[in-house]
C-alpha angles and dihedrals in degrees: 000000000000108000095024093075123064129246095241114009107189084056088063114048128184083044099114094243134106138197114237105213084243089051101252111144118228130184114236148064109261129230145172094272139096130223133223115179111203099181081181104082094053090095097051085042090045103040099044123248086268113079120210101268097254088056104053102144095215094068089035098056096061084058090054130076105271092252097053094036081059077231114150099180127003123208134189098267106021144011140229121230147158124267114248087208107035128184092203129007111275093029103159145194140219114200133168122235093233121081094248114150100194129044090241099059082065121114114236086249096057099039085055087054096050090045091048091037090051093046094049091046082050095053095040088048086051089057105037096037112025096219118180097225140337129235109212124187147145116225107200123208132351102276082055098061105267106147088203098029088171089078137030123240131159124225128228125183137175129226142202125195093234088054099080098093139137095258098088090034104046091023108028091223135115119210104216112199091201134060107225096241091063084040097047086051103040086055090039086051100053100038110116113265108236 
C-alpha cells in the first residue's frame, strides 16, 4: 500500500482517504452510517427471487436432512421450514409437499395440516422466542409479492414490539440476532414429538 496512501491524509481531502485519532490510515469517505454486509444474500440478489421449475426449493428441501433442509417438524401432507431470507429470526414456512402454486388448488387435507402445522409453529415460537405477535400471510403469485410463486407457502413470522425500527425502512436491512441453524434447532427442538 505504500505509495497509494498519502503522507498526511487529513492534509489532502477528497482523497479517499481518512486519519484515524491513533494514526491508522482507512479508505473511504466516512458518514454517519453503519454498515451491516450480509454476502448472503448475493445469491438470492444475483439468481432472481424465481427459481428454474426442476429447483424449486420447496420440492428440493423434503429430500434433504432436516438441518440442511432448514426443516423443524414434518407432517403427512406438508412441512415446516425456515425461511433462507427471513424478515425476523425464527421466521418460518409451511409448505406442502406437492408442487401447488395457489392456495385453491389444495386438497382439504392439506389445507387442515397447514392450519394445524401453522398453529402449532405459532405456539412453539411463542415459547422459544417470546414474540409479542405473528403476521401470517400467502402471497400468491408473482405480481402479488411470492418470492417462489411456483409453490405455496405460508409465512409465518414472528414479531417483537421493540422490533418496529428505521432500519428496514431507511436501510433495507434486518439485523437477525440468530444463525438458522441455532434458530432451525432451537424451534426443532422444541416442536412437540408425536
Amino acid at each position: 500500500m505504500a505509495g497509494l496512501v498519502p503522507e498526511n491524509p487529513a492534509a489532502e481531502p477528497g482523497m479517499g482517504f481518512v486519519a484515524e485519532p491513533d494514526g491508522n490510515v482507512l479508505a473511504g469517505v466516512p458518514d454517519e452510517f453503519q454498515r451491516l454486509w450480509t454476502p448472503h444474500r448475493m445469491v438470492y440478489i444475483q439468481n432472481g427471487q424465481q427459481p428454474a421449475k426442476d429447483d424449486c426449493p420447496f420440492c428440493v428441501a423434503p429430500s434433504m436432512s432436516d438441518e440442511d433442509g432448514l426443516i423443524v417438524a414434518r407432517g403427512k401432507y406438508a412441512y415446516v421450514l425456515l425461511n433462507l431470507f427471513p424478515y425476523n429470526s425464527g421466521h418460518l414456512l409451511v409448505c406442502p409437499y406437492r408442487h401447488i402454486s395457489t392456495y385453491d388448488l389444495a386438497t382439504a387435507e392439506e389445507v387442515a395440516e397447514i392450519g394445524a402445522l401453522t398453529q402449532t409453529a405459532m405456539r412453539v415460537i411463542k415459547d422459544v422466542s417470546h414474540n409479542d405477535g405473528f403476521n401470517l400471510g400467502m402471497n400468491q403469485g408473482e405480481v402479488a409479492g411470492a418470492g417462489i410463486a411456483a409453490h405455496l407457502h405460508q409465512h409465518i413470522v414472528p414479531r417483537w414490539r421493540s422490533d418496529a425500527n428505521f432500519f428496514p425502512i431507511i436501510a433495507k436491512t434486518k439485523a437477525l440476532p440468530q444463525l438458522l441453524g441455532e434458530v432451525r434447532a432451537s424451534i426443532a427442538e422444541a416442536w412437540p414429538k408425536a
